[in-house]
C-alpha positions in Angstrom: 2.9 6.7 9.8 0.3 9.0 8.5 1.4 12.7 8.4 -1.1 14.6 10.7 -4.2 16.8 9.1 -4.3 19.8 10.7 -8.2 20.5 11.4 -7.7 24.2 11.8 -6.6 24.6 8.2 -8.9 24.2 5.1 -8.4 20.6 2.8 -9.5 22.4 -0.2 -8.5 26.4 -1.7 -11.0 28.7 -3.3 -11.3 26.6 -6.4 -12.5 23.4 -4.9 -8.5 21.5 -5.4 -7.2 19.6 -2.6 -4.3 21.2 -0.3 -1.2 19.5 -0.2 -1.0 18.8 3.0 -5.1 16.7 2.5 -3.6 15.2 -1.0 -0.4 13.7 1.3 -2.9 12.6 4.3 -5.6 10.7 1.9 -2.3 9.4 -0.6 -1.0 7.8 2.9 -4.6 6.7 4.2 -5.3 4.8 0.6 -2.0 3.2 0.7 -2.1 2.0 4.3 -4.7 -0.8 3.6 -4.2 -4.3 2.6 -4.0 -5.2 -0.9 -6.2 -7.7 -2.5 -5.9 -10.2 -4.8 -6.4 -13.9 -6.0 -3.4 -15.9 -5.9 0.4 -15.3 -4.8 1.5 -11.8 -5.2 5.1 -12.7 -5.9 5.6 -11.9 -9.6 2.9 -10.1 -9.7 2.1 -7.2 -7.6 4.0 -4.4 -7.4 4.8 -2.9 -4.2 6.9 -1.1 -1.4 8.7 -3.4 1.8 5.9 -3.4 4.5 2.9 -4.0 2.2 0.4 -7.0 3.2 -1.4 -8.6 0.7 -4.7 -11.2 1.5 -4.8 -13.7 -1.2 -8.8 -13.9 -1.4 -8.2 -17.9 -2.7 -5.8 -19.1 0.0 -6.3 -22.1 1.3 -5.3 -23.1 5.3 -1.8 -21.3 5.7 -1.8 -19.7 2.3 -3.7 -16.5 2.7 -1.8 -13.2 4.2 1.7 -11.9 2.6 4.0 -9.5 3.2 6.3 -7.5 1.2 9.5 -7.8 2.8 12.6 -7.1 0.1 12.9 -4.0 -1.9 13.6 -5.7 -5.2 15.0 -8.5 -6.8 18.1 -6.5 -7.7 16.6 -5.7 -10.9 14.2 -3.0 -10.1 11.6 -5.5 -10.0 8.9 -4.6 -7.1 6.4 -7.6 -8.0 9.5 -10.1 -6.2 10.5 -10.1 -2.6 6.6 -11.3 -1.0 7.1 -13.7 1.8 4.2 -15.6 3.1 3.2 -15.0 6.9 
């Protein structure tokens, strides 16, 4: 869920920087898209659970993945992609 931008406060202070609260609600915005790439993520891109990635190459039944495991026990967030 994306954290809500209050329109009555300013996104920027009195030397042009992004607010916190703006910085958080266009950090969230960027990162609720869909990655993508060419091939299989799995191995490859890094991720959190919940991401969807559109393999731009897929072929029939090959094309839209989800990241649905946190890690491969390892620390590893390129593993855990499942194909949907």
């Amino acid at each position: 869920m994306i954290a809500y931008l209050d329109p009555t406060r300013p996104i920027v202070n009195s030397k042009g920087q992004m607010e916190d609260s703006f910085r958080l609600f266009t950090l969230q915005v960027s990162n609720s898209g869909i990655l993508l790439g060419e091939g299989s993520p799995e191995g490859v891109v890094a991720a959190d659970v919940g991401k969807e990635y559109m393999d731009l190459l897929g072929t029939a039944g090959n094309i839209k993945y989800i990241k649905r495991d946190v890690d491969d026990g390892a620390g590893d967030k390129t593993k855990g992609w499942i194909l949907i």
